[in-house]
PLY file of the C-alpha trace (Angstrom):
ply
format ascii 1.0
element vertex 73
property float x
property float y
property float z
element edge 72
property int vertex1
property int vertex2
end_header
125.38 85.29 78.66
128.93 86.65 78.58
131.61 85.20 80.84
132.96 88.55 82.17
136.06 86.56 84.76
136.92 84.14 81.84
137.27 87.18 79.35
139.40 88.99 82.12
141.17 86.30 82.94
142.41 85.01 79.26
142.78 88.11 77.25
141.96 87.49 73.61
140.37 84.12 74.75
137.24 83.62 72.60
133.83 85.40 74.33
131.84 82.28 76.32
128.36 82.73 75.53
125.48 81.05 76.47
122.47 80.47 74.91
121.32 79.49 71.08
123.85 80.32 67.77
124.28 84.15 67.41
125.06 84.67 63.72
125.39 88.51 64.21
129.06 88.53 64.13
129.98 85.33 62.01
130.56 86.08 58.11
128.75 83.61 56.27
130.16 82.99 52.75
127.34 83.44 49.84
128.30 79.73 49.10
127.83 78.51 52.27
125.60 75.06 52.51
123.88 74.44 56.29
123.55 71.23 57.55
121.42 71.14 60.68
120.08 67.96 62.85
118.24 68.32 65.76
114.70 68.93 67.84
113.04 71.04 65.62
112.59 73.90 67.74
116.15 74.15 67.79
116.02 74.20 64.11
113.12 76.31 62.88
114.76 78.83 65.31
118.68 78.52 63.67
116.70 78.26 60.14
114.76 81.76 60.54
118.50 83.07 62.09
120.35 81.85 58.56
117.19 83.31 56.24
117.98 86.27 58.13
121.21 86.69 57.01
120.58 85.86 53.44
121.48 82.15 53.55
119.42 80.26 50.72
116.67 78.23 51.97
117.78 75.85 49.32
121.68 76.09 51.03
119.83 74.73 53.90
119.40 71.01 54.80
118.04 69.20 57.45
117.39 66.11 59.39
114.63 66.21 62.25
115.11 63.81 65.38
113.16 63.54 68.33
109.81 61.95 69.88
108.23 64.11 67.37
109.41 62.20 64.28
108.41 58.47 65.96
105.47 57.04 64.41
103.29 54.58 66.76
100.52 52.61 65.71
0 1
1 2
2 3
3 4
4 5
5 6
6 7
7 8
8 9
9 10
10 11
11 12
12 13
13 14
14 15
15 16
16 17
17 18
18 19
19 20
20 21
21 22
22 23
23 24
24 25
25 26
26 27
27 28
28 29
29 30
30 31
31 32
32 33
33 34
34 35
35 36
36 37
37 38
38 39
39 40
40 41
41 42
42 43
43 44
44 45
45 46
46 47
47 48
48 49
49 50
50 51
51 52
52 53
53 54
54 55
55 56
56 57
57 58
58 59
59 60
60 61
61 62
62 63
63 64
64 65
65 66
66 67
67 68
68 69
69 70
70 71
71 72
């Protein structure tokens, strides 16, 4: 979601958006490495986003946390 009255307010303010990573407009380096942590949700989406753009799977690591990743016995 774009903040239209911030945007007016603050001319060449950064856009406020809402909402998961949009890699659209962000140049991403061929070197680039990705280090992402979180629910995996979160990260299977921002992972398919990065193979999008031609990011490596191999250039991107990850650590999962969450009630998924606790083992009870």
């Amino acid at each position: 979601m774009h903040d239209a009255a911030a945007a007016e307010s603050c001319p060449g303010a950064p856009t406020l958006r809402r909402g998961r990573v949009d890699f659209t407009d962000l140049p991403i380096p061929p070197e680039t490495r990705v280090y992402l942590c979180g629910p995996l949700p979160f990260m299977l989406g921002i992972r398919d986003a990065l193979l999008d753009r031609n990011v490596p799977a191999d250039h991107i690591h990850y650590e999962v946390f969450g009630p998924e990743t606790c083992a009870t016995t």
